[in-house]
C-alpha positions in Angstrom: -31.2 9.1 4.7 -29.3 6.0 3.5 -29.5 3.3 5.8 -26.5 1.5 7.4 -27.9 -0.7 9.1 -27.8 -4.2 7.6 -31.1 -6.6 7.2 -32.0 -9.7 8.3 -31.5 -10.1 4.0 -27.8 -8.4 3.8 -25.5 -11.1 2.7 -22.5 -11.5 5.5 -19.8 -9.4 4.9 -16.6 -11.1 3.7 -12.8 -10.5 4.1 -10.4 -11.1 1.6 -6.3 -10.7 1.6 -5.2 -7.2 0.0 -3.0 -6.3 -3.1 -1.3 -3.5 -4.5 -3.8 -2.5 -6.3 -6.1 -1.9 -3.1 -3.7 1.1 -1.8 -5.4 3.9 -2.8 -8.9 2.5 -1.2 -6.9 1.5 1.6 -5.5 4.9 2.5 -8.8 7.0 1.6 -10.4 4.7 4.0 -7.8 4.9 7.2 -7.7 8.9 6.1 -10.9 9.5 7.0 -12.0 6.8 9.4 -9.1 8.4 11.7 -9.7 11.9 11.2 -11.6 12.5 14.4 -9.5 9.5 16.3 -7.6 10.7 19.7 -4.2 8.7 19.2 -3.7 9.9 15.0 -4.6 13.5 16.1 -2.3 13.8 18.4 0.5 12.2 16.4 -0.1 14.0 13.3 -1.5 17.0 14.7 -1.7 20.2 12.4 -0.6 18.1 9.3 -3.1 15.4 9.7 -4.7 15.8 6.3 -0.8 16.2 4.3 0.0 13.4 6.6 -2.5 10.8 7.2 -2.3 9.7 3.7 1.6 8.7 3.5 1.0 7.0 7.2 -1.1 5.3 6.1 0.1 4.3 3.0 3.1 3.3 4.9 1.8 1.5 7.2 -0.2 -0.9 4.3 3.6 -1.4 1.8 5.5 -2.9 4.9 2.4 -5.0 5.3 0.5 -6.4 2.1 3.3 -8.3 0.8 3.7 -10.5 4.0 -0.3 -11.3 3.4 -1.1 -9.8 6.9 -3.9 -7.4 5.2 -7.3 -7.9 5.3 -9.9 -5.6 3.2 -13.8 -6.2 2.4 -14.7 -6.7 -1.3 -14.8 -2.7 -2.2 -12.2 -2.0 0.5 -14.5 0.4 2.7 -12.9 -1.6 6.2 -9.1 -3.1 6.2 -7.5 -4.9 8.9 -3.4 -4.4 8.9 -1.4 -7.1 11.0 2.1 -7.9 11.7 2.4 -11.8 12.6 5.2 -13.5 15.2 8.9 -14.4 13.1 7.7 -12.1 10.0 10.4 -10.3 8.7 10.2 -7.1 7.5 11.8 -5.3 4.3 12.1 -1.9 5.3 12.8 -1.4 1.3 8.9 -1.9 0.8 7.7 1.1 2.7 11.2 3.1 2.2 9.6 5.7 -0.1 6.4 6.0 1.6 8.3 6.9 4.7 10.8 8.9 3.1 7.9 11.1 1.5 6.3 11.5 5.4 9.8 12.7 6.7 10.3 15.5 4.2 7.0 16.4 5.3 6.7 15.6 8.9 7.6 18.5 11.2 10.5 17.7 14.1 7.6 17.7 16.5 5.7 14.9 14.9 8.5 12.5 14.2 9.3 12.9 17.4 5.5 12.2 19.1 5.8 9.4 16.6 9.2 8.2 17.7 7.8 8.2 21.2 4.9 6.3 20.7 6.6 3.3 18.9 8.9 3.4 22.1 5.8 3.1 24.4 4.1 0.3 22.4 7.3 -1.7 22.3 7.5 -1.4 26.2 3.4 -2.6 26.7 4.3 -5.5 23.8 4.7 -9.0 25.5 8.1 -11.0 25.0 6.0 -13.9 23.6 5.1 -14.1 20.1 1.8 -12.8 18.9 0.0 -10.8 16.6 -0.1 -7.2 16.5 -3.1 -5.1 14.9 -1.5 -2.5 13.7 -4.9 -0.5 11.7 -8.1 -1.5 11.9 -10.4 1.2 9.9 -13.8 1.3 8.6 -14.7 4.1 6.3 -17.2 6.6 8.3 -20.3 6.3 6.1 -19.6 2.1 5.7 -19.8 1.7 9.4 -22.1 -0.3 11.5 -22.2 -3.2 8.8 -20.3 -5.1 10.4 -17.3 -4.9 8.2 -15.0 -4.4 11.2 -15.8 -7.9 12.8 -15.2 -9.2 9.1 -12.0 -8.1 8.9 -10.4 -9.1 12.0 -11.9 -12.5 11.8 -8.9 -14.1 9.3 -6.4 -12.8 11.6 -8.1 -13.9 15.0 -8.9 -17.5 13.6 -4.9 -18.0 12.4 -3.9 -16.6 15.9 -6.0 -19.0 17.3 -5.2 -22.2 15.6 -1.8 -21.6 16.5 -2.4 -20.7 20.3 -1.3 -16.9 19.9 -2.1 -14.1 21.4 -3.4 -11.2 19.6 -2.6 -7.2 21.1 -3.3 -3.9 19.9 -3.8 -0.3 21.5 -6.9 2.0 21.0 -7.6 5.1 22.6 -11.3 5.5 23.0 -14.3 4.1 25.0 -16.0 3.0 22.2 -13.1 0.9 20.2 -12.2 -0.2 23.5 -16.2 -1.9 24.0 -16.2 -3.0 20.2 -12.4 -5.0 21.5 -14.1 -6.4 24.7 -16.7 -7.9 22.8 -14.2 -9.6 20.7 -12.1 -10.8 23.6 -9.9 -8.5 24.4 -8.8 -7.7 28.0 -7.3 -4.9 28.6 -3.7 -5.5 29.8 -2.3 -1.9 30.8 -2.8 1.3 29.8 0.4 3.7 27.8 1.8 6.5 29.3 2.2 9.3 26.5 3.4 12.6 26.8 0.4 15.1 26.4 -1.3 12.1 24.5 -4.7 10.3 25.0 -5.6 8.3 27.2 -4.2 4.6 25.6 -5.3 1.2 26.2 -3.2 -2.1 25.5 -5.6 -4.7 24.9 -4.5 -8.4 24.8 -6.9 -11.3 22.9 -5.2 -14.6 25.1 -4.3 -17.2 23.3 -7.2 -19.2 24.5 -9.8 -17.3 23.5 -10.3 -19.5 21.1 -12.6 -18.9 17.5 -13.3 -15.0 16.4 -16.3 -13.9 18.7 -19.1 -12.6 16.6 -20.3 -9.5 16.6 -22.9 -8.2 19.8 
């Protein structure tokens, strides 16, 4: 059995910003680190393997360019952010999101369509930074890769005195949050959707916390 666990020897993962050339890793990795996750099941539903792919692939071209993507050296574990007074070039993702609409069944885009409306409602009127993805590949997990990849984001946030939010929908991303100092702030109502957290890191809470 290989072992994931990482010695008292293992190097400390690093984080480093994503390029283009990191897509393909990117979206193998969200693919199938979300394929058993509540909130992507119930949004893509039926077409989650035609359809987790171009979300996800998406979701990293209106990112990378702003420098707001995180990855580990081989890109098992990425972090995508949006930061306060980006602004975003819908032409970047245009395709990506025009290949998921001539797939997407009425029924998804409109679950989808929903749940942007509900996270714009929890979202604070204060500047700060949204994690959009964060996804570890299933057999790279427990390394600690995670934590690596958040930490870029959560020191920035922190320097400039701004909070950090997100939403998760289990018990255990939730934990793995609250270890890292996020409170959560209120939980999101969806239609015949999971049960959804919004978690908020305040902008005092200072340096990344380390792993527990």
């Amino acid at each position: 059995m290989q072992q994931l666990t990482p010695t008292a020897t293992d190097p400390a993962p690093e984080a480093r910003l994503a390029g283009r050339d990191d897509r393909d890793a990117v979206i193998n990795n969200v693919a199938a680190a979300f394929a058993s996750d509540p909130a992507w099941l119930f949004l893509l539903g039926e077409q989650y393997e035609q359809l987790a792919p171009l979300f996800a692939g998406a979701l990293f071209d209106q990112r990378v360019e702003n420098g707001t993507v995180w990855v580990t050296r081989d890109g098992a574990a990425v972090a995508m952010w949006d930061r306060p007074h980006t602004r975003h070039d819908p032409s970047r993702a245009e395709q990506s999101w025009r290949e998921f609409d001539t797939i997407a069944t009425v029924p998804t885009r409109s679950r989808l369509a929903s749940y942007n409306d509900a996270i714009r409602r929890a979202s604070p009127q204060q500047p700060f930074w949204y994690l959009g993805v964060l996804a570890t590949h299933p057999i790279h997990q427990r390394q600690g890769l995670a934590g690596a990849v958040l930490t870029p984001a959560l020191r920035q946030a922190g320097a400039h005195r701004l909070a950090c939010c997100l939403e998760t929908s289990t018990e255990a991303n939730r934990r793995f949050y609250e270890r890292r100092g996020f409170q959560v702030d209120q939980e999101i109502t969806l239609a015949r959707g999971p049960q959804t957290w919004w978690m908020r890191r305040p902008a005092d809470a200072g340096g990344a916390h380390p792993p527990r």
